[in-house]
Each structure stands twice: as structure tokens, then as C-alpha cells.
KEKE-3310 file (N, C-alpha, C; in steps of 0.2 Angstrom, whole numbers, plus 5000, padded with zeros to 4 digits):
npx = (5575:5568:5554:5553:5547:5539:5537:5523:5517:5509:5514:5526:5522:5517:5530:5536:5530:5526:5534:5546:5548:5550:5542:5526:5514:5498:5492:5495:5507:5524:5538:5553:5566:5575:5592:5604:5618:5625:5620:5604:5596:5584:5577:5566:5553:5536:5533:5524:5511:5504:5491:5487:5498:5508:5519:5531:5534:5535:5546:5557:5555:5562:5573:5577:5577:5588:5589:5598:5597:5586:5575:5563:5552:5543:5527:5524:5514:5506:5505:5514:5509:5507:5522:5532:5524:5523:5538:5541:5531:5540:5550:5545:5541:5554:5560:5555:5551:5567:5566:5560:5567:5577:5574:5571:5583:5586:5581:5585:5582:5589:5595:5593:5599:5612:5621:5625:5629:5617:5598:5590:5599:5599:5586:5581:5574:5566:5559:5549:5535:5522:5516:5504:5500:5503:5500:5496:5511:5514:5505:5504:5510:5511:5516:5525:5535:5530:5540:5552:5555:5555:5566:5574:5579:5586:5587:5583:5588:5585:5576:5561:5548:5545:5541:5533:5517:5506:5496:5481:5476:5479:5473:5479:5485:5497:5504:5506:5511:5525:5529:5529:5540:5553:5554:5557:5568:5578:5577:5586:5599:5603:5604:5613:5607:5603:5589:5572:5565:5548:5541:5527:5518:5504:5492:5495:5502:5515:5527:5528:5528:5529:5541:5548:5548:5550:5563:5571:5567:5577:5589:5590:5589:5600:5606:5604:5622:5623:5616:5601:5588:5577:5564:5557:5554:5547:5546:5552:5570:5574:5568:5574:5584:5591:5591:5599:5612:5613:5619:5609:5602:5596:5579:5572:5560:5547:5537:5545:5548:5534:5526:5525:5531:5545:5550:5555:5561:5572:5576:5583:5593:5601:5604:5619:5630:5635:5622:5613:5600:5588:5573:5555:5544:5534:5518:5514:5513:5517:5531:5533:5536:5524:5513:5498:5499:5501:5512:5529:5547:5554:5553:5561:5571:5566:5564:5577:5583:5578:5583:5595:5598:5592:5601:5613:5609:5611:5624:5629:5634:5639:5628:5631:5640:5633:5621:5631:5631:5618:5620:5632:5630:5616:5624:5630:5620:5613:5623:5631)
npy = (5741:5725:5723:5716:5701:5701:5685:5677:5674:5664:5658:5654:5642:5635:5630:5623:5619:5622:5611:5611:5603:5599:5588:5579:5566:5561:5561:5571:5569:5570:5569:5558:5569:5557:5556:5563:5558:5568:5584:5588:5584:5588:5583:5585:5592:5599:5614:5622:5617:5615:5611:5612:5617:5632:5638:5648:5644:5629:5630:5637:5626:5617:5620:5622:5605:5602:5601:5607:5607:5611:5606:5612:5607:5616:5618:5623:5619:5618:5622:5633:5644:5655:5661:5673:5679:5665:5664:5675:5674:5662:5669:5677:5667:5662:5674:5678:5666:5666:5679:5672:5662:5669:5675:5667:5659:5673:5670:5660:5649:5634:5624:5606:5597:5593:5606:5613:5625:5636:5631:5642:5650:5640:5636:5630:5626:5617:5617:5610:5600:5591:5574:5574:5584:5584:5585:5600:5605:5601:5606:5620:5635:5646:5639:5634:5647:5650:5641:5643:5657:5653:5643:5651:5659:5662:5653:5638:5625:5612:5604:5597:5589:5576:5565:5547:5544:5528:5527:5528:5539:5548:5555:5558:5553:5540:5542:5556:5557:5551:5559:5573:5570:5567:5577:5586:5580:5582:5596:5597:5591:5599:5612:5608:5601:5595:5581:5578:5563:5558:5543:5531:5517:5509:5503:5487:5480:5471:5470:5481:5493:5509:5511:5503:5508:5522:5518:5515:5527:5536:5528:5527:5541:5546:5548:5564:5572:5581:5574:5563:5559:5548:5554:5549:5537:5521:5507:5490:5481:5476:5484:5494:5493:5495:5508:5513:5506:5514:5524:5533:5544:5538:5542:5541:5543:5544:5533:5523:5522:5514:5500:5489:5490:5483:5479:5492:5496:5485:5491:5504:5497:5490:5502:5509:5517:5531:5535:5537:5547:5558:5563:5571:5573:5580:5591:5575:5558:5555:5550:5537:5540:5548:5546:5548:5562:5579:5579:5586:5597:5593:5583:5574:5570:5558:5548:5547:5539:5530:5523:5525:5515:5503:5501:5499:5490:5480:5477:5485:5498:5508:5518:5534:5535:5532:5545:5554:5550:5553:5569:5572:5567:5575:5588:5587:5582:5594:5604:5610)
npz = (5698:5706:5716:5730:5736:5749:5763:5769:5786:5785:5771:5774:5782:5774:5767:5777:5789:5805:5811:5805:5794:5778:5772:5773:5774:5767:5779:5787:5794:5799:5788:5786:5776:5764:5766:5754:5743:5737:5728:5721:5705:5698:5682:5677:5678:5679:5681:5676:5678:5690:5700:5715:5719:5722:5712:5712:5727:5727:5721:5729:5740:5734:5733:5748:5748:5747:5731:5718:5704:5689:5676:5666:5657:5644:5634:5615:5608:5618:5634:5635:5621:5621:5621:5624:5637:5643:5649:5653:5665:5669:5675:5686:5696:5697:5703:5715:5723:5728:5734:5743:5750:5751:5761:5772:5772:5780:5793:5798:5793:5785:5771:5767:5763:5752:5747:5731:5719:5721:5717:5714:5702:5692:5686:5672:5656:5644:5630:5618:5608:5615:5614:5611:5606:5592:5580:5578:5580:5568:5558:5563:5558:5570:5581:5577:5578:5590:5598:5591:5599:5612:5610:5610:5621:5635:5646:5641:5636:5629:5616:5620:5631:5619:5607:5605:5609:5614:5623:5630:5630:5621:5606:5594:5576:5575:5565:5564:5575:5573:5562:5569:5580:5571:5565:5574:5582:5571:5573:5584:5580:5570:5581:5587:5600:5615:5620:5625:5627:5627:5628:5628:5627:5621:5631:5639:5628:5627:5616:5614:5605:5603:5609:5602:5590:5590:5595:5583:5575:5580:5577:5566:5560:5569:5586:5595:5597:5608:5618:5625:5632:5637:5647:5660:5666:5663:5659:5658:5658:5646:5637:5637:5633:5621:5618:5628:5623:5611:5619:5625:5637:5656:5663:5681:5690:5700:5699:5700:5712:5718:5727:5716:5707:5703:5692:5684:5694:5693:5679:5682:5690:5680:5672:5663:5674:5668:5660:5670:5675:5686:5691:5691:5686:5690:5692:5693:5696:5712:5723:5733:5751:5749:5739:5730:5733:5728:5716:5717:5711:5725:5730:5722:5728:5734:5724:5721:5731:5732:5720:5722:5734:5727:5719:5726:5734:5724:5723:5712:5710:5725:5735:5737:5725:5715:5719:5714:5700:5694:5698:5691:5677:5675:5673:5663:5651:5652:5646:5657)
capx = (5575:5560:5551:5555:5540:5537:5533:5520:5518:5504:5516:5529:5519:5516:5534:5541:5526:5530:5540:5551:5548:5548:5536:5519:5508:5490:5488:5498:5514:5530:5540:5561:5572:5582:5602:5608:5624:5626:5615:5599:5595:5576:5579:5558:5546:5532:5533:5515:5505:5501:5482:5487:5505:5511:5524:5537:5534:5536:5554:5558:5554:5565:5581:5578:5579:5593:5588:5600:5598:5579:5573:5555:5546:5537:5526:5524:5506:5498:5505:5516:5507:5511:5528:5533:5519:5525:5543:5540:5528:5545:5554:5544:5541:5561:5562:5546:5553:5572:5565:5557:5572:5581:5569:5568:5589:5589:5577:5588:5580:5594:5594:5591:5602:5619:5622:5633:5627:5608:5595:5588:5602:5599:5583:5581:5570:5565:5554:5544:5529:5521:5513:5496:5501:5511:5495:5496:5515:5515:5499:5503:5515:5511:5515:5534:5536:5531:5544:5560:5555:5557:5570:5579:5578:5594:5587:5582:5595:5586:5570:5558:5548:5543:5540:5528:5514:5502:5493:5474:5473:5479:5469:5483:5487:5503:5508:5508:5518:5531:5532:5532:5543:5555:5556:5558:5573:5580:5580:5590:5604:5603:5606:5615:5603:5598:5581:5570:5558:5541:5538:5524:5517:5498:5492:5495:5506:5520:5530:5532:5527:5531:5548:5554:5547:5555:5571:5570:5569:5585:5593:5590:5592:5606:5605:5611:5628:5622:5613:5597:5586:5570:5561:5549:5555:5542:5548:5560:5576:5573:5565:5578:5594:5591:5592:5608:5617:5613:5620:5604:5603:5588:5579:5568:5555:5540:5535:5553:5548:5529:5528:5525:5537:5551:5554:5559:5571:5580:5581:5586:5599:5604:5608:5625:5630:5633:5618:5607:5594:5583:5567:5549:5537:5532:5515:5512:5516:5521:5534:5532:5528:5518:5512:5493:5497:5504:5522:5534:5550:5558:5553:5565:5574:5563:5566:5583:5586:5575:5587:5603:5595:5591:5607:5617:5607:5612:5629:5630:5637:5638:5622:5635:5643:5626:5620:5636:5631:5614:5620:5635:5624:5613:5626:5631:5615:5613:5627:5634)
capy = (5735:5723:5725:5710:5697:5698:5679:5680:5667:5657:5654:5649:5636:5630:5627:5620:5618:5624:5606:5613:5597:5599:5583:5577:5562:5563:5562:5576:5567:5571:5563:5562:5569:5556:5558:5563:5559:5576:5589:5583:5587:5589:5585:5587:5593:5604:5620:5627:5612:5613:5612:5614:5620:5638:5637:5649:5641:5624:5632:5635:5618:5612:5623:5620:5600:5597:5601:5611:5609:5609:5607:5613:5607:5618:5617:5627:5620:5617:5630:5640:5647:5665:5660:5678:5680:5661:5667:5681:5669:5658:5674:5681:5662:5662:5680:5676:5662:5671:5682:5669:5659:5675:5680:5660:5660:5676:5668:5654:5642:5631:5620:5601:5592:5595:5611:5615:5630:5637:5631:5647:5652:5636:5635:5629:5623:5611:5619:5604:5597:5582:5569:5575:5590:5583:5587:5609:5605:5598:5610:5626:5641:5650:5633:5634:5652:5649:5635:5646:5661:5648:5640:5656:5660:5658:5647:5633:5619:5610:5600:5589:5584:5576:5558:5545:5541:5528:5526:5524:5547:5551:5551:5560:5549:5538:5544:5562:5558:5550:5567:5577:5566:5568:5584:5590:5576:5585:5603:5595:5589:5608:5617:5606:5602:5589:5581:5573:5560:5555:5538:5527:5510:5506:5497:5479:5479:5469:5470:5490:5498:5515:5512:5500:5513:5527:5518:5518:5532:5536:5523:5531:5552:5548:5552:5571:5573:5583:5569:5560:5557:5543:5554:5548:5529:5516:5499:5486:5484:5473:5488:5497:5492:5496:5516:5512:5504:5519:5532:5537:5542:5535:5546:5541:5547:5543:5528:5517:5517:5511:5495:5482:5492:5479:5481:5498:5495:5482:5494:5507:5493:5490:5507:5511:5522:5536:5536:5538:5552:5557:5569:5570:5572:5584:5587:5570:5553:5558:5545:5534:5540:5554:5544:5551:5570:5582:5580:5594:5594:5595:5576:5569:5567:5553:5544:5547:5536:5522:5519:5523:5510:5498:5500:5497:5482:5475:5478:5488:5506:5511:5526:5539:5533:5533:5552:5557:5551:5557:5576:5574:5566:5581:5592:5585:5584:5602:5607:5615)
capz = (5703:5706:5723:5733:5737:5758:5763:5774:5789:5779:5766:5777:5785:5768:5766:5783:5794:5811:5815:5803:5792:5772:5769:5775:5771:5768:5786:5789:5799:5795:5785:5784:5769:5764:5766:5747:5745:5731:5726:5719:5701:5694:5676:5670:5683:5676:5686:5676:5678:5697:5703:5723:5724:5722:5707:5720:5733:5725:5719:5737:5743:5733:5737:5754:5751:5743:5723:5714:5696:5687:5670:5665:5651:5642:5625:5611:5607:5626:5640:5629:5614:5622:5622:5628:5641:5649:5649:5660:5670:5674:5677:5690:5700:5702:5708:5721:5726:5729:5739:5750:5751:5756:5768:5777:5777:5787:5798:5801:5788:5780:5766:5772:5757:5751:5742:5726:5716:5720:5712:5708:5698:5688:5681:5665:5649:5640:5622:5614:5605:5619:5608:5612:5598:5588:5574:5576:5576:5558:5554:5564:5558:5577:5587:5576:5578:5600:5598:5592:5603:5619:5612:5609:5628:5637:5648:5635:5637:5625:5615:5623:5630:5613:5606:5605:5614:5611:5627:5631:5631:5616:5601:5589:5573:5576:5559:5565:5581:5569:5559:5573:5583:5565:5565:5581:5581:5565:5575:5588:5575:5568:5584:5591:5608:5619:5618:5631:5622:5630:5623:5631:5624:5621:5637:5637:5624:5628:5612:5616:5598:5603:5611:5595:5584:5594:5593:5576:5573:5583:5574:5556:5561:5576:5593:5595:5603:5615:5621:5623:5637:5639:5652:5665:5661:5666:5656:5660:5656:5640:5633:5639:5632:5613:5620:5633:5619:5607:5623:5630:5646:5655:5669:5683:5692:5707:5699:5703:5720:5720:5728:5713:5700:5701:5684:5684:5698:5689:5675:5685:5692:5673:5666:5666:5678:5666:5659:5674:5679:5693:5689:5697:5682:5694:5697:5691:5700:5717:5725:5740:5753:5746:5733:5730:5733:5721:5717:5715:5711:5729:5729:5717:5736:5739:5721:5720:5737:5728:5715:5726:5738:5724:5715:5731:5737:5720:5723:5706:5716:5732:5735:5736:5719:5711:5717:5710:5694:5693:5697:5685:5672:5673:5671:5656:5648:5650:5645:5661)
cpx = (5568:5559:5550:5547:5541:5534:5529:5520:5514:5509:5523:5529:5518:5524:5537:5536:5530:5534:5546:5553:5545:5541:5532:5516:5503:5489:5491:5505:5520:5533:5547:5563:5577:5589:5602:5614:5628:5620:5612:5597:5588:5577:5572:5553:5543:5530:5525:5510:5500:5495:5482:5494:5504:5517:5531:5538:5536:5545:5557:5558:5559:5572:5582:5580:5583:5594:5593:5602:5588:5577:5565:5552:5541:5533:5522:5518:5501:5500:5508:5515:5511:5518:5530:5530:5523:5534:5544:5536:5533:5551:5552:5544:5547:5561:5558:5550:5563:5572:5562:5561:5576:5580:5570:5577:5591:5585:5580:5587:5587:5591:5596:5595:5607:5618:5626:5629:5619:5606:5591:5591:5603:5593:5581:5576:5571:5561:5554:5539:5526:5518:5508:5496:5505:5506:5496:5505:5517:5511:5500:5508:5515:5515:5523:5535:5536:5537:5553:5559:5559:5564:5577:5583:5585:5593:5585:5590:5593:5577:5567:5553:5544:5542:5534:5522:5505:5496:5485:5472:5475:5477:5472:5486:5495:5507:5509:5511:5525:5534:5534:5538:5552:5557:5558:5567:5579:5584:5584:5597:5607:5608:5611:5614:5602:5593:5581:5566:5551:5540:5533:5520:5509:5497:5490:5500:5515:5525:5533:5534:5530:5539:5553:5553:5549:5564:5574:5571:5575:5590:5594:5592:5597:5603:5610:5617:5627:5618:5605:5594:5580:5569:5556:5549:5551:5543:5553:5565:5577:5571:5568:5583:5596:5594:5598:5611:5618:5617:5615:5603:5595:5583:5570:5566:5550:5539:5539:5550:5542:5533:5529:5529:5545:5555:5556:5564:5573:5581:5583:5593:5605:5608:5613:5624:5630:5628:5612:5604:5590:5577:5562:5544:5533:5526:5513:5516:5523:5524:5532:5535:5524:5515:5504:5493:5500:5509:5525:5541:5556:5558:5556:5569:5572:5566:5573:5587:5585:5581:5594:5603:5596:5600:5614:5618:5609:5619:5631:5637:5634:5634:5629:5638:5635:5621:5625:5636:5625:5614:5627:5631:5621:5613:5625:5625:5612:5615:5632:5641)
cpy = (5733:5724:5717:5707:5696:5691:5681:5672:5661:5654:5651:5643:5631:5628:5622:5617:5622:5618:5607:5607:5598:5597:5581:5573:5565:5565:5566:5575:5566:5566:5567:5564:5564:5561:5557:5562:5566:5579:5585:5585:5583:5589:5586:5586:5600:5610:5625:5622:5612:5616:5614:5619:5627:5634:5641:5645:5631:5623:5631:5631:5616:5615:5622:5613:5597:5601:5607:5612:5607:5612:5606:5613:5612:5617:5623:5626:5616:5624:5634:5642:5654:5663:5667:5678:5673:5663:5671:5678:5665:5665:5679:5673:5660:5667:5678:5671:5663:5674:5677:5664:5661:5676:5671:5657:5667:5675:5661:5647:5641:5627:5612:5596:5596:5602:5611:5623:5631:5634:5637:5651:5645:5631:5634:5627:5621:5614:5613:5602:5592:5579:5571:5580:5589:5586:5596:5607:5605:5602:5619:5631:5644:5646:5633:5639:5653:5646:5639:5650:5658:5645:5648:5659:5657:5653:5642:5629:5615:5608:5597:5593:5581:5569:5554:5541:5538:5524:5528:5535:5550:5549:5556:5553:5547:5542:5552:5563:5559:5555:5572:5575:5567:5572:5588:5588:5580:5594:5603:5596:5595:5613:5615:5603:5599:5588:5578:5570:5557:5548:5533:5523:5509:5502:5490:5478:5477:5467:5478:5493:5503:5513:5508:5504:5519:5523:5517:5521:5535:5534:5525:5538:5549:5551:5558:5570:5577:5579:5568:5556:5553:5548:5551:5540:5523:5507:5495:5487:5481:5479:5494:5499:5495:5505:5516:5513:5509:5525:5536:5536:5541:5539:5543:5542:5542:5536:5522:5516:5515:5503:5489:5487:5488:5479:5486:5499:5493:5485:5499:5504:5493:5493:5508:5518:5529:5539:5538:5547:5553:5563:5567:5570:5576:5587:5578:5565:5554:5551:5541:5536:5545:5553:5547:5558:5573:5583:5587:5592:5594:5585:5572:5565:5559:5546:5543:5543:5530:5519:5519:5516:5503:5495:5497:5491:5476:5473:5480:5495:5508:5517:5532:5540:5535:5539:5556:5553:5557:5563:5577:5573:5572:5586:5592:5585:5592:5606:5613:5615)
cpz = (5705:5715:5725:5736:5746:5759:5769:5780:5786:5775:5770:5779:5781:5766:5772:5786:5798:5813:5810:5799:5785:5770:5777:5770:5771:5774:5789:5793:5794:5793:5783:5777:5769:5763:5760:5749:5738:5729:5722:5712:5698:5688:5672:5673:5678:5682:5685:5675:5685:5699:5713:5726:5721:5718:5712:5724:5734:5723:5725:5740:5742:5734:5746:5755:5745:5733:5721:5706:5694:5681:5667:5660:5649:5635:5622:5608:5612:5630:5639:5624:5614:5626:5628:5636:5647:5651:5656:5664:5673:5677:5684:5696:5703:5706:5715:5725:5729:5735:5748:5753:5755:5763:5774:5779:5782:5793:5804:5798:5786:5778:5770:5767:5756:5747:5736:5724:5718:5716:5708:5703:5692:5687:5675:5661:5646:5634:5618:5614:5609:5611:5606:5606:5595:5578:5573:5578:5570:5556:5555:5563:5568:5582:5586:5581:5588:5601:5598:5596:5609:5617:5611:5618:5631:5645:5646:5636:5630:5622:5617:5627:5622:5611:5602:5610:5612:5616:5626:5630:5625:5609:5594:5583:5574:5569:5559:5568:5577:5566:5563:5578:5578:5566:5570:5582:5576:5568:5580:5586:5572:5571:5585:5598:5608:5620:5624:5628:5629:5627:5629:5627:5626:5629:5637:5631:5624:5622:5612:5610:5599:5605:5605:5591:5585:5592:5585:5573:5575:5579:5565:5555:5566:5582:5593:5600:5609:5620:5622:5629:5638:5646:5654:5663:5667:5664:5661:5657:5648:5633:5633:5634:5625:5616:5623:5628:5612:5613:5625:5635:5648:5663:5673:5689:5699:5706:5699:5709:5723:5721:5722:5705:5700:5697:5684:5688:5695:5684:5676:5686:5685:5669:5669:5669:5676:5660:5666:5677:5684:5688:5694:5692:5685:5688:5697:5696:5706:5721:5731:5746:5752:5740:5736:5732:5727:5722:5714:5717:5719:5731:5729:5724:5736:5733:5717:5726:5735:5726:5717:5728:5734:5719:5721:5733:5731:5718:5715:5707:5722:5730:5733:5728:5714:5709:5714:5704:5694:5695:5693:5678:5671:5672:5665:5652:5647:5651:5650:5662)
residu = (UNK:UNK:UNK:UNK:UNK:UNK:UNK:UNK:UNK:UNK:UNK:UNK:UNK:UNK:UNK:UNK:UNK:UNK:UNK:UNK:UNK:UNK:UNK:UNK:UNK:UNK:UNK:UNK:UNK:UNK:UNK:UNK:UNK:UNK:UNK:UNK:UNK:UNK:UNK:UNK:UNK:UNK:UNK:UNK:UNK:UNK:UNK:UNK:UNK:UNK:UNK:UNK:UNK:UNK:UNK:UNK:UNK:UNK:UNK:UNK:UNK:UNK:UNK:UNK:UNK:UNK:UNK:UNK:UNK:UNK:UNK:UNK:UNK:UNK:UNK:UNK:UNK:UNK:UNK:UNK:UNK:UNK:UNK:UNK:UNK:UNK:UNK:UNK:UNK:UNK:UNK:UNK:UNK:UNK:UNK:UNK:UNK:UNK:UNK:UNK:UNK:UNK:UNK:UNK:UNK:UNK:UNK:UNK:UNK:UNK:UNK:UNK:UNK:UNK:UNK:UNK:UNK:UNK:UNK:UNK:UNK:UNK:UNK:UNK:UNK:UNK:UNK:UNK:UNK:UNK:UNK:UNK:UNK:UNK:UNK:UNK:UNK:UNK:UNK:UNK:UNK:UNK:UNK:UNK:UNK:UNK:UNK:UNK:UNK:UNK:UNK:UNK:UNK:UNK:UNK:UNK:UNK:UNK:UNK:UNK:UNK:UNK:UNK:UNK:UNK:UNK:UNK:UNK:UNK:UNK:UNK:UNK:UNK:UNK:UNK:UNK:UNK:UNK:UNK:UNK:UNK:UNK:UNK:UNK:UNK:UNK:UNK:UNK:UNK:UNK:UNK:UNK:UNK:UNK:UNK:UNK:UNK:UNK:UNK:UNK:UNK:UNK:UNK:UNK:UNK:UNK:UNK:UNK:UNK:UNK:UNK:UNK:UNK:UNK:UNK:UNK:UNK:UNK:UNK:UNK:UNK:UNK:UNK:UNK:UNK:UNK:UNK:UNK:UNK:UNK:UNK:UNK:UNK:UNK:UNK:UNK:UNK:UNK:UNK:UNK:UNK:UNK:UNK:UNK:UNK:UNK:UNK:UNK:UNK:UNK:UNK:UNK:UNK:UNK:UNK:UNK:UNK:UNK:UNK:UNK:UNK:UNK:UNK:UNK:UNK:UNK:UNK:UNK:UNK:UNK:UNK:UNK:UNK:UNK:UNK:UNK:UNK:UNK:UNK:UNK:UNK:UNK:UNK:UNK:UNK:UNK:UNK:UNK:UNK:UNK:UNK:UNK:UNK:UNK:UNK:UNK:UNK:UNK:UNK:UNK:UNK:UNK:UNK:UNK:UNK:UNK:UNK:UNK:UNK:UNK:UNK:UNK:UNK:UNK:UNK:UNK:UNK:UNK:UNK:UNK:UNK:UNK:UNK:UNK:UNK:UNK:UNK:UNK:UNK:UNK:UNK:UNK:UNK:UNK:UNK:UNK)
# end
């Protein structure tokens, strides 16, 4: 039996403060959780990316507000090479953060969001190539052989995140995304398993190469049955609809509820209801009001109210009708 994680008051404080208050702006003042109307599901926060948070304690966060499903990206040639090694690095962050869970409900902490099943009994994985490697994908035996180890893993739900991406940081050739992209697509189809895609568009490029040449490909191999997710969705709904109309679900994240993202809420508005998503892209694009610090996914709270919000105001579904997609949704996607 493992030997239980003592939380100390320091790290208490790092989850609650003393006002007993999740979040905090920059400026240190609290800030409410919105009201879920159902358990919050995390569908592709990066739990080994974080520069400030504690990966535990970022777990715990988010069982306290609400989050009860979370799906974590990893890859098999950037943070899991030592496939084994990170494995057991997600096996100890749930234990750790269990015990500090445990330790803050016998204190009288409760969870601040609806409950259904824990989330620490439902962390999961993502095993996939980003675009950024889509080259020692295609060249590397070690980068395979990481790839099935993880996805062998019984918490592997599925493929991803994985795609196209042909923005301003990646200097990978489009034609080895497309093969890596291909292939990855292909061991979907194989297992049977759900993907997550990456796909993001040249900047400036309002014709959205990557997303027509992503759908594309979709439209030539199939979308697996187990389903198919545009994570981390930043476009309109124009750019949208080719993926809806093929059954992909469409998930989004922090950058719905900056102020000048219009477009993303109306395509938030757009998607059918049983396609929609929630996620954080955790640590990346922390939502409003926390926009500028490091996101985790205990967040997803703030942008899963966005698209309730905006989805209400446009008389599409009432909020309650909308978080009861978004944590059915992300059963079905993996496969609960």
C-alpha cells in the first residue's frame, strides 16, 4: 500500500486561500465559480505542461470545482518518449492529489460544483503525434513503439491530439503533417478509438487551408465511429460546418470567452447540441476572468458558462440543457 501524501497548510492555501475561494485574479481578489448546471467535463487539458501549477494540486482543484471527467494529452515524440516513466508520473499526480482531496473532505472542504462520479477515478488519455512531430512520427521506430505502450494503457481512451497545424511556430513540412495526420487517422480506424485533431490555419489565411485539407482527409479515410473531436476550436462556424455535417464533435475552450471572439460563440451557438464540448487546453489560454495566468483544468467552469450563456441568450438551449450535453458528450466520446 502507497504511503499517503500529508497536504501541508502551504498547499492548502494554494488550493482554497483562506476565503475559501477557488479562483483569483492577478490581483489576487476572488473570483465566483460559476453555477454548473451538471458535472464539468475536462476533455484535453495538459496535466505535464505546467510552469507554476503543481500537476496534483491542479487535479484537486479541479474535483473541488465541479470537474468530474478529464482527458490528457500526451505525445509519444515531445513529453512521452519514456512512455513507461510518464505513465507512472500520471499515476502518482492522481494518488497525491486523492490523498489531498481526502485530507480537505475530512476537514470539511466540499466540492463547489455538481458531483457525479469523482474525478479522480476518471482520468484519462489522449496518445498522439502534435503536428510539431509529425516528422520523427514518420522517421522514428522509438516515437511508434512510445505510442502503442501508451496507448496500451488502460487509461487511453483514445488518439490525438494530432493533425494539422500550419501556424506561424511550426516549421514541420505540410506534407509530413498530412502523413502523419494519415496514419495516425488509419490506427484509429484499426483499434477502433477516438481521435482528437489539432488543426490551426496559417495566420491570415482566411480561406483555412489546414481545416479544408483536414477535412479532406476525413472525407477520404472516414471519421472513426468512435468519434472525432476538433479540439481547442478557434474558427467560425463557416469553417465549422464541413466537420458537424461529417459528426464531429466540436470542443471549446478559454478562447470562447475573450472579449472580441464573436465568432467562436456563434460557432459554439451553431453546433448541434450533440456534438458540443468543453475543455481548457490547460495550461494554455486561461479564460475570462483569469485570462493571463496559467490555466488548469478546474477553469473549464468559467468556459463552459460562456457557451451556456451564449447558447441561451440565443435561444438555441436553455444553460442547463447545454451542460447536460457537454458531460454527456464527453461520455460518449470516451466511451463511458
Amino acid at each position: 500500500m502507497s504511503k499517503k501524501h500529508r497536504i501541508s497548510g502551504e498547499e492548502l492555501m494554494a488550493l482554497t486561500r483562506e476565503d475559501g475561494m477557488l479562483f483569483h485574479d492577478g490581483k489576487g481578489q476572488p473570483v465566483e465559480l460559476p453555477v454548473a448546471g451538471a458535472p464539468l467535463a475536462d476533455t484535453h487539458g495538459h496535466l505535464t505542461h505546467f510552469h507554476q501549477h503543481d500537476a496534483a494540486m491542479a487535479l484537486a482543484r479541479a474535483s473541488l470545482a465541479g470537474v468530474a471527467l478529464l482527458g490528457v494529452p500526451v505525445d509519444p515524440a515531445g513529453d512521452a518518449r519514456d512512455a513507461q516513466a510518464l505513465l507512472q508520473r500520471i499515476e502518482r499526480m492522481v494518488e497525491h492529489a486523492g490523498d489531498c482531496v481526502e485530507q480537505l473532505v475530512n476537514w470539511g472542504v466540499r466540492p463547489m460544483g455538481p458531483v457525479a462520479d469523482g474525478l479522480l477515478d476518471h482520468v484519462r488519455l489522449w496518445a498522439g503525434v502534435h503536428p510539431y512531430g509529425a516528422a520523427d512520427f514518420n522517421a522514428d521506430r522509438e516515437v511508434r513503439q512510445a505510442m502503442e505502450t501508451l496507448l496500451a494503457s488502460p487509461r487511453c481512451v483514445g488518439i490525438g491530439e494530432f493533425g494539422l497545424d500550419y501556424g506561424p511556430y511550426n516549421r514541420c513540412d505540410p506534407r509530413e503533417q498530412l502523413q502523419a495526420f494519415a496514419t495516425q487517422l488509419r490506427m484509429a480506424h484499426d483499434l477502433g478509438l477516438p481521435v482528437e485533431l489539432h488543426i490551426r490555419d496559417a495566420e491570415g489565411d482566411e480561406q483555412a487551408l489546414a481545416h479544408r485539407e483536414a477535412a479532406q482527409v476525413l472525407e477520404r479515410d472516414g471519421v472513426p465511429a468512435a468519434g472525432c473531436d476538433l479540439h481547442c476550436y478557434t474558427s467560425n462556424a463557416s469553417v465549422m460546418q464541413p466537420f458537424v455535417d461529417m459528426g464531429c464533435y466540436v470542443a471549446f475552450g478559454g478562447a470562447a470567452t475573450f472579449t472580441r471572439s464573436e465568432d467562436i460563440r456563434d460557432a459554439a451557438v451553431a453546433c448541434p447540441s450533440h456534438l458540443l464540448l468543453s475543455e481548457t487546453d490547460s495550461p494554455y489560454m486561461a479564460p475570462v476572468p483569469l485570462r493571463g495566468m496559467e490555466c488548469e483544468p478546474a477553469m473549464v467552469a468559467f468556459s463552459a458558462d460562456v457557451v451556456a450563456t451564449a447558447r441561451a441568450e440565443a435561444g438555441v438551449a436553455a444553460r442547463t440543457e447545454t451542460y447536460e450535453a457537454l458531460w454527456h458528450n464527453a461520455h460518449r466520446l470516451f466511451g463511458l
